[in-house]
C-alpha positions as CSV (number, residue, x, y, z in Angstrom):
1,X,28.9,134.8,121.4
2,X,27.0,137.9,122.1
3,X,24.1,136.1,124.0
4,X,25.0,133.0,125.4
5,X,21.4,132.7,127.2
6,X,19.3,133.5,124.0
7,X,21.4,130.8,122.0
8,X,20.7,128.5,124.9
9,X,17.1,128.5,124.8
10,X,17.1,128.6,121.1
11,X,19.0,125.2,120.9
12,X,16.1,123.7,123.9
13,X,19.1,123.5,126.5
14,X,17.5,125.7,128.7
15,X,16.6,122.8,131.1
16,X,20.7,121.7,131.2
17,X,22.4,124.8,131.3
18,X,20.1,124.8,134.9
19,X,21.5,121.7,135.4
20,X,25.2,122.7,135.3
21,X,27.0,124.2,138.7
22,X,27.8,127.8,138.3
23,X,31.6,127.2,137.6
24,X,30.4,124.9,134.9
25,X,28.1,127.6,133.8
26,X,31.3,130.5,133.3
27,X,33.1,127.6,131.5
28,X,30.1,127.2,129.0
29,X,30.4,130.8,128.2
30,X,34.4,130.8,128.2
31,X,34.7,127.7,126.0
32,X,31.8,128.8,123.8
33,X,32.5,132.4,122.8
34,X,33.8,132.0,119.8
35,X,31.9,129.7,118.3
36,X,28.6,131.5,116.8
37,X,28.2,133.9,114.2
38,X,25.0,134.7,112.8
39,X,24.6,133.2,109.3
40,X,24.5,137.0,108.0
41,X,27.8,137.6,109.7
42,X,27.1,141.5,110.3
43,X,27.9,141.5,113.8
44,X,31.3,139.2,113.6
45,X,33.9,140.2,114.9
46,X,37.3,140.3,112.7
47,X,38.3,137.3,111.1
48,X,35.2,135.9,111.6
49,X,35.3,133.2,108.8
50,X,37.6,131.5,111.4
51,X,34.5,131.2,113.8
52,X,32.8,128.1,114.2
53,X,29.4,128.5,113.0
54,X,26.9,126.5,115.1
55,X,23.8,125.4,114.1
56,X,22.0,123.0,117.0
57,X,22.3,122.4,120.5
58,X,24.5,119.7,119.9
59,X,27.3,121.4,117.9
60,X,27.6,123.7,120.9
61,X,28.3,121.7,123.3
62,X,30.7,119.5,121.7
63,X,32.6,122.4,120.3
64,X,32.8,124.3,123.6
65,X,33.9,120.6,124.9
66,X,36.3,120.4,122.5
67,X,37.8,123.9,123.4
68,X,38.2,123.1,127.0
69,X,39.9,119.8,126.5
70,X,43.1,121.2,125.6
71,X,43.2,123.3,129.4
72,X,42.2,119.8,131.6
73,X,38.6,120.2,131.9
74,X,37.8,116.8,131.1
75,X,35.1,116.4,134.0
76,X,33.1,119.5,132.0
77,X,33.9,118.5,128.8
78,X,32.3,114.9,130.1
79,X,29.4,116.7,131.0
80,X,28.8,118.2,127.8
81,X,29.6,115.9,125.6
82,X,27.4,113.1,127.3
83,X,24.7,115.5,126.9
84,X,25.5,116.6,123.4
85,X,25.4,112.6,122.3
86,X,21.4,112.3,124.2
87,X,20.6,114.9,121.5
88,X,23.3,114.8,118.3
89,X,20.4,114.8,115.5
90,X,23.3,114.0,112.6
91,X,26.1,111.6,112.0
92,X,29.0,114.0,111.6
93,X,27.8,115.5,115.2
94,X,27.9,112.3,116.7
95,X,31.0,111.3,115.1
96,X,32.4,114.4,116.6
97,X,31.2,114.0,120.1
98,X,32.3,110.1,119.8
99,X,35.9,111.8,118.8
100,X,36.0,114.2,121.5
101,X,34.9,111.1,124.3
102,X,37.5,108.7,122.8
103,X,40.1,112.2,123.9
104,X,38.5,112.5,127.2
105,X,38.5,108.9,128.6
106,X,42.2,108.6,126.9
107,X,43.3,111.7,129.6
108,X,41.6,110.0,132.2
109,X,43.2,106.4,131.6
110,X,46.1,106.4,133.9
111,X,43.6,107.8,136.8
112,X,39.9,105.4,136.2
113,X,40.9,102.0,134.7
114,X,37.3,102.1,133.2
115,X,38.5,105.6,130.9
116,X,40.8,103.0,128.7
117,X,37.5,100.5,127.8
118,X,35.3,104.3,127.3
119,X,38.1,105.7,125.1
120,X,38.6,102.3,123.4
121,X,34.6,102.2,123.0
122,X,34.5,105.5,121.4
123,X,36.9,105.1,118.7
124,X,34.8,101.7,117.6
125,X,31.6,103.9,117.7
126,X,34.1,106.1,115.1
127,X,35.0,103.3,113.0
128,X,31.4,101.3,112.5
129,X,29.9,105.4,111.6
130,X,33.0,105.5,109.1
131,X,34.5,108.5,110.2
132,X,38.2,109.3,111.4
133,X,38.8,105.6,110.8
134,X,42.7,106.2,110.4
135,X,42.7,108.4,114.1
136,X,40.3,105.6,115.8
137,X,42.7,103.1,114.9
138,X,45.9,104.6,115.9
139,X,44.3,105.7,119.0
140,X,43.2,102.1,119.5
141,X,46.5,100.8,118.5
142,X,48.4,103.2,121.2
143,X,45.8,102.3,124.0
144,X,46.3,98.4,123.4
145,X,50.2,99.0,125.0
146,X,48.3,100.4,128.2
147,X,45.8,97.6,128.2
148,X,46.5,94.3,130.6
């Protein structure tokens, strides 16, 4: 991302990027530089049409989320995606953020007995939007041997 700030206040997250710790704010711009590409693409970088094109606030905070979930840090990812679901403006954002949640709260399960009912909450938020019915349920179906 070749200006993390100016895509900031473009998407109106200029008040919780100020919010965020300074370690929180280096992860933002780790786990989001990859994500936007102009629509024009002439300043891409090679193999571009891999990058994730975002297009609100929303999207990049739950993509840069979802890039830091795979290296354990759920806290941040939290932190994002709680924010990114105060503001998702579409269904298949929402759906996404609900998705990435349901992952979060999973990790967090043996830890926080309250990150099973989360994760379990999330994946029914999935299933009554309509989307990633099949992984909601298998997710649901694996959590219910953890359950008491």
């Amino acid at each position: 991302m070749p200006d993390l700030m100016q895509t900031i206040k473009s998407y109106g997250l200029t008040e919780f990027y100020f919010s965020l710790s300074v370690a929180d704010k280096g992860d933002l711009a780790r786990y989001s530089r990859y994500l936007v590409c102009p629509p024009d693409k002439t300043v891409c970088s090679p193999g571009c049409d891999s990058c994730f094109l975002v297009q609100n606030g929303a999207q990049l905070l739950w993509a840069s989320a979802a890039n830091a979930i795979p290296e354990n840090k759920l806290d941040f990812a939290r932190r994002l995606l709680i924010h990114a679901l105060s503001i998702s403006g579409n269904d298949e954002d929402t759906a996404w953020i609900h998705a990435n949640l349901a992952q979060v709260y999973y990790e967090n399960h043996k830890l926080d007995r309250e990150s099973l009912k989360k994760s379990i909450y999330h994946c029914h938020e999935l299933i009554k939007m309509g989307f990633m019915k099949s992984w909601a349920n298998n997710m649901i179906e694996e959590m219910s041997v953890f359950q008491v």
